[in-house]
C-alpha positions as CSV (number, residue, x, y, z in Angstrom):
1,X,31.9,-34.9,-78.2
2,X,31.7,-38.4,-77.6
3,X,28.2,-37.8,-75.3
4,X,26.8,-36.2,-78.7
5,X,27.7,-38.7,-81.0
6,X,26.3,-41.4,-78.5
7,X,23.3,-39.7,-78.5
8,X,23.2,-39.3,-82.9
9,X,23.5,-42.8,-83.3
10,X,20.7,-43.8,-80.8
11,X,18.3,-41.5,-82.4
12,X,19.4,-42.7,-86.1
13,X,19.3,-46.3,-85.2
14,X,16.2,-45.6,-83.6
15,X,14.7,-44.0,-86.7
16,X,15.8,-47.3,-88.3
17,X,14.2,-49.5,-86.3
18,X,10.9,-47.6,-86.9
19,X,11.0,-47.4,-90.4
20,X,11.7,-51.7,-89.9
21,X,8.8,-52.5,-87.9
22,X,6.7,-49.1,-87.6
23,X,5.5,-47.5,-85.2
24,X,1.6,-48.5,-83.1
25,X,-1.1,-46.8,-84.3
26,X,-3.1,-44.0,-81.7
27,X,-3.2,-44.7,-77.8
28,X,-6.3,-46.3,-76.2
29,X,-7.6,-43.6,-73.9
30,X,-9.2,-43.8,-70.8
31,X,-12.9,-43.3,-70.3
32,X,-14.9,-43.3,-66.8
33,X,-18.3,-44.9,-66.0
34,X,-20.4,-41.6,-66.3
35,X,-19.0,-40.7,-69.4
36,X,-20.0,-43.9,-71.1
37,X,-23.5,-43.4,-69.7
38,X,-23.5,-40.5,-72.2
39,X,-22.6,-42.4,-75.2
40,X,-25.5,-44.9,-74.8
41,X,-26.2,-46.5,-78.2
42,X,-23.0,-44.6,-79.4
43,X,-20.2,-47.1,-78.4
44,X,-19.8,-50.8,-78.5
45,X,-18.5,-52.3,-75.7
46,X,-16.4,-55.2,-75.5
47,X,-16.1,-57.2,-72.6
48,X,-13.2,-59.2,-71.8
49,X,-13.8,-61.1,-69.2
50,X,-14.8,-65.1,-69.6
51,X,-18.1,-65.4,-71.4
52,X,-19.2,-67.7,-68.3
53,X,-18.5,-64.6,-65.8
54,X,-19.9,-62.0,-68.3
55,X,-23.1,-64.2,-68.6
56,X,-23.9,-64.0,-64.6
57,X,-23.9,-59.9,-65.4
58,X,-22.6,-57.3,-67.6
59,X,-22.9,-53.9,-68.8
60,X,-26.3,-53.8,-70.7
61,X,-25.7,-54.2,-74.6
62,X,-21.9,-55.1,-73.7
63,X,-20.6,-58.0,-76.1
64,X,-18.6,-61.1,-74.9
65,X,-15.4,-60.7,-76.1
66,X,-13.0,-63.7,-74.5
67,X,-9.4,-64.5,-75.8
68,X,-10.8,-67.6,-74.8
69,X,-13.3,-67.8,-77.7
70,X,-11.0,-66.2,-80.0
71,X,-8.1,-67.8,-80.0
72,X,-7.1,-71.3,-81.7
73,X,-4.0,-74.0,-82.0
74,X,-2.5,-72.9,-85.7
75,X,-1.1,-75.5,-87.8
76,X,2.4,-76.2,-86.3
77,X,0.4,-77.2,-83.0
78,X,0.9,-73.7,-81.1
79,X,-2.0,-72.9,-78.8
80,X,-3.5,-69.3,-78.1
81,X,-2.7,-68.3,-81.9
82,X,-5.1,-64.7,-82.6
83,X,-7.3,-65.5,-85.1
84,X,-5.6,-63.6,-88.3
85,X,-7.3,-60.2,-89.3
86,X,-9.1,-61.5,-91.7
87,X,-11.3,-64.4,-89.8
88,X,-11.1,-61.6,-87.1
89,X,-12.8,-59.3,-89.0
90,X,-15.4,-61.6,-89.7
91,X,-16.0,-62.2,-86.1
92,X,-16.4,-58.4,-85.6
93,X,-18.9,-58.1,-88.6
94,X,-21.2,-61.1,-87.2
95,X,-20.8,-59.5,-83.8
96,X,-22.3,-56.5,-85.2
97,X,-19.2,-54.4,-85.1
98,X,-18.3,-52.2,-88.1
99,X,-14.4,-50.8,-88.7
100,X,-15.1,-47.2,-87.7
101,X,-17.4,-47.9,-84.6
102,X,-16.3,-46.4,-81.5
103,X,-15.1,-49.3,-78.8
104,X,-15.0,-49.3,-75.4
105,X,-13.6,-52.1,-73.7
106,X,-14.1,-53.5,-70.8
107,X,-13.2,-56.4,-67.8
108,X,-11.4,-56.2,-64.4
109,X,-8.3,-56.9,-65.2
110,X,-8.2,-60.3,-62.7
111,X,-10.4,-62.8,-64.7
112,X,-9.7,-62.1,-68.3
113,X,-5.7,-62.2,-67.3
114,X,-5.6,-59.1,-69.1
115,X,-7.4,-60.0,-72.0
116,X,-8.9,-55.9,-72.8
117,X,-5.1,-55.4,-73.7
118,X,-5.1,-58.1,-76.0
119,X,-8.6,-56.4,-77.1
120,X,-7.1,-53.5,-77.8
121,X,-3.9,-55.0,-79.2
122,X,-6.3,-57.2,-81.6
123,X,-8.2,-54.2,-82.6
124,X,-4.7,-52.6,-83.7
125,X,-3.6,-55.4,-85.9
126,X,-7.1,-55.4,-87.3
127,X,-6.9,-52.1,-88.4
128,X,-9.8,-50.4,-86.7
129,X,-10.5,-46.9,-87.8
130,X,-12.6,-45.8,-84.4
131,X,-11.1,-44.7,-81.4
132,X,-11.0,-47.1,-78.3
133,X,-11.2,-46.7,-74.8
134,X,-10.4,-48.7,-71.5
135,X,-13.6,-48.2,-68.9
136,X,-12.0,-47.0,-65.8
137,X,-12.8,-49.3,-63.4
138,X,-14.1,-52.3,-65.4
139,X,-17.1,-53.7,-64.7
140,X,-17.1,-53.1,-60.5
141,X,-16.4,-49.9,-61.1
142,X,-19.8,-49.8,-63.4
143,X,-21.5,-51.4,-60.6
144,X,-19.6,-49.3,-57.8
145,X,-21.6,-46.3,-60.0
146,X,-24.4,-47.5,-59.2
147,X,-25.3,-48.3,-62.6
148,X,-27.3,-51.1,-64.4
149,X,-25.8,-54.7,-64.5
150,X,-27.8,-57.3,-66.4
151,X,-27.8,-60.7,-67.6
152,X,-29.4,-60.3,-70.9
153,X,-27.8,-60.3,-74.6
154,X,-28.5,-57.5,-76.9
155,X,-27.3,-58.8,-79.9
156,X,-26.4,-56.4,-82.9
157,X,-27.8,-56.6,-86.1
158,X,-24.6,-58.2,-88.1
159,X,-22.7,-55.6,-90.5
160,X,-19.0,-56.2,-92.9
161,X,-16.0,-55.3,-90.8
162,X,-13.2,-54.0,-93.6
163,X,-10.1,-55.3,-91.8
164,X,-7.4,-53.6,-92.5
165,X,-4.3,-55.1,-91.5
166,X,-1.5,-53.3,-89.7
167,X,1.9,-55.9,-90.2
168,X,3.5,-53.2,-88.0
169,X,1.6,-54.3,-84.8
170,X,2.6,-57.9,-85.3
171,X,5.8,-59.4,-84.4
172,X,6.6,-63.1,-84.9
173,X,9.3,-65.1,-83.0
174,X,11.4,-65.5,-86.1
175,X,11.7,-61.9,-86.8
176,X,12.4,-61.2,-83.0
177,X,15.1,-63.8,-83.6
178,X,16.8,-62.5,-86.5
179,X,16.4,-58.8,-85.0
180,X,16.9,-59.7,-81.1
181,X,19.6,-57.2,-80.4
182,X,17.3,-54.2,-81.1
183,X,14.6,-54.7,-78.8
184,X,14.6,-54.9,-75.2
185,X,12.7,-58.2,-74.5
186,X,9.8,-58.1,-71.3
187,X,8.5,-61.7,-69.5
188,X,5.3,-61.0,-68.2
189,X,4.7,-64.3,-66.8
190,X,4.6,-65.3,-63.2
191,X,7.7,-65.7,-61.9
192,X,7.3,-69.5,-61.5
193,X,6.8,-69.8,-65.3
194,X,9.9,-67.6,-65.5
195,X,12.2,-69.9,-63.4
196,X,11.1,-72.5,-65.6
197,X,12.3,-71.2,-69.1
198,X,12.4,-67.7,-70.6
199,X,13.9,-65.9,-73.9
200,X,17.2,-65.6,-73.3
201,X,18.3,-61.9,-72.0
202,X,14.8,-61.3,-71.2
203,X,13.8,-59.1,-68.3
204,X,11.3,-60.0,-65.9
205,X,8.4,-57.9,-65.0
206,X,4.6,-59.6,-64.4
207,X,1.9,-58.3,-66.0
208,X,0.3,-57.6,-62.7
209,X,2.3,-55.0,-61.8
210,X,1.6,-52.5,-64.6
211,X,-2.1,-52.9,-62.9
212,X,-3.8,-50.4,-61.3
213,X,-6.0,-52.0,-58.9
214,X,-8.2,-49.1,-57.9
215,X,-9.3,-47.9,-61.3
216,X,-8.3,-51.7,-62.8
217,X,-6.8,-50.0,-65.7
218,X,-2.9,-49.6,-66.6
219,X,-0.7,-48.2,-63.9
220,X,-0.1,-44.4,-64.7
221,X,2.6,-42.9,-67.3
222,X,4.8,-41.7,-64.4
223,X,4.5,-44.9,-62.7
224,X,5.4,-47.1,-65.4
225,X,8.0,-45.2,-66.4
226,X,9.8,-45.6,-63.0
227,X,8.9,-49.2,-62.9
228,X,10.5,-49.6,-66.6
229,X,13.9,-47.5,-65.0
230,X,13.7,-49.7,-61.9
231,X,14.6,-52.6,-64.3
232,X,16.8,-51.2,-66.1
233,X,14.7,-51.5,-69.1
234,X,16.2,-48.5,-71.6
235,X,13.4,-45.9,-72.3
236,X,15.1,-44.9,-75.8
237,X,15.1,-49.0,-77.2
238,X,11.6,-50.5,-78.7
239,X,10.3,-53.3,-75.8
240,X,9.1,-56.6,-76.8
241,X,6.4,-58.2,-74.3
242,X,5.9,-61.1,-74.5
243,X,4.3,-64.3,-71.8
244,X,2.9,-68.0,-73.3
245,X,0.7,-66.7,-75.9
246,X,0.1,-63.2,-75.9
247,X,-2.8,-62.1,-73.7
248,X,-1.3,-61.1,-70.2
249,X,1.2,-59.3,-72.6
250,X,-0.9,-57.8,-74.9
251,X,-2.0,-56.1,-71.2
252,X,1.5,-54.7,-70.8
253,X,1.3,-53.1,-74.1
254,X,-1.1,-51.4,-73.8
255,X,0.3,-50.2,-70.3
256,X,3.4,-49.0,-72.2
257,X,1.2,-47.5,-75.4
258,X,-0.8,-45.4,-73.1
259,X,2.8,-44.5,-71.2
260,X,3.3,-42.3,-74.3
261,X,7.2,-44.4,-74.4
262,X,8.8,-45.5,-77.5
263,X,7.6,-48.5,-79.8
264,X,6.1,-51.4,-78.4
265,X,5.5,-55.0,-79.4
266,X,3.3,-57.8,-78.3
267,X,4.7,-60.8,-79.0
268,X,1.5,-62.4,-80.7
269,X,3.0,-66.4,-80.8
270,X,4.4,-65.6,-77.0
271,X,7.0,-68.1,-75.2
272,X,5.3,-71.2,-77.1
273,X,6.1,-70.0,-80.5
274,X,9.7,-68.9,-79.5
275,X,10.1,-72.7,-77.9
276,X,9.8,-73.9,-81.7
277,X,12.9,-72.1,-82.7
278,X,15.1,-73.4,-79.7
């Protein structure tokens, strides 16, 4: 009896929780080297990596797509802030990229310190309407295909990109605060930064080891599951990731989204925002 009426109030304050924040929008979806050869002229790829790496070789017609480049210090001096949806969608229109184009990103999950999660986390807030993939293997598994690599931009002709923005991908520090009993919090830092100051109640897991190094995508459902248990980390209770300012976290998203779990949020501001609260 009591078992059961655990298990009702989980689920409704689950549903409540949901219905406060929302829920992400489709998984990103794997996609290998051959099949991409297929969609030649059909996808946009973004790369992730820096634009200094990308520039000594790339997937031919990929597009530089750094956090680097697209990230700024807002107003109240934090660094790494995401460009908001609309000045991203601007980006994305003089990139050539229109709202409902089909994206494939790219990297090797080493250089870009995760940056094709942010990608795809960015894309999310955006609102894009196309699907959007992860390359299995990243760029050396392009190359380990035996495919092209090049050193020449293709730029795109430049189009209007419709943002449309999705408030329930986005989660500030001061609603984590005011809410910070219903989410499970994740540091994806190293664990030198971690030792050095972290959210309080925050569990520890670097992004690194949601990686899978052979296919350089996320580590499989199963295995993050087991890796999430192996923490202690409640499957039933929406995760916040978060690490300085939301890049190496916004990898671990998108490990958890394409883990098929419950909610997940990337703390955009990351541990520099929160420090402005303390």
């Amino acid at each position: 009896m009591q078992k059961g009426r655990a298990y009702l109030i989980t689920i409704l304050w689950l549903v409540i929780i949901v219905c406060f924040i929302g829920l992400p929008a489709e998984a990103v979806e794997r996609i290998t080297p051959e099949k991409l050869v297929t969609m030649k002229g059909k996808a946009v790829t973004l790369d992730a990596r820096p634009k200094k790496v990308w520039a000594k070789g790339h997937i031919p017609g990929a597009i530089s797509f750094s956090w680097e480049e697209y990230t700024k210090i807002d107003e109240q001096k934090i660094p790494y802030r995401t460009l908001p949806p609309q000045e991203m969608a601007r980006v994305l229109g003089r990139l050539g990229i229109h709202e409902s184009d089909i994206i494939v990103i790219t990297g090797d999950a080493d250089s870009s310190w995760g940056g094709e999660g942010w990608i795809a986390w960015t894309l999310q807030w955006v609102g894009h309407q196309g699907p959007v993939y992860l390359l299995s293997g990243g760029v050396p598994g392009w190359e380990n295909a035996g495919t092209l690599i090049t050193k020449k931009s293709a730029p795109r002709p430049q189009t209007h990109y419709t943002p449309r923005p999705n408030p329930d991908t986005f989660m500030s520090a001061t609603t984590l605060k005011e809410n910070q009993a219903s989410f499970t919090l994740i540091d994806t830092r190293s664990f030198r930064e971690w030792i050095t100051g972290h959210i309080p109640g925050a569990i520890h897991i670097p992004w690194k080891n949601m990686i899978d190094k052979k296919s350089r995508t996320p580590i499989s459902p199963e295995e993050m599951k087991a890796l999430l248990i192996k923490k202690k980390v409640p499957l039933n209770k929406p995760v916040v990731y978060y690490c300085t300012g939301g890049v190496r976290s916004g990898w671990t998203w998108m490990a958890h989204d394409m883990a098929n779990l419950p909610p997940s949020f990337n703390l955009e501001g990351g541990y520099e925002e929160w420090k402005r609260l303390e």
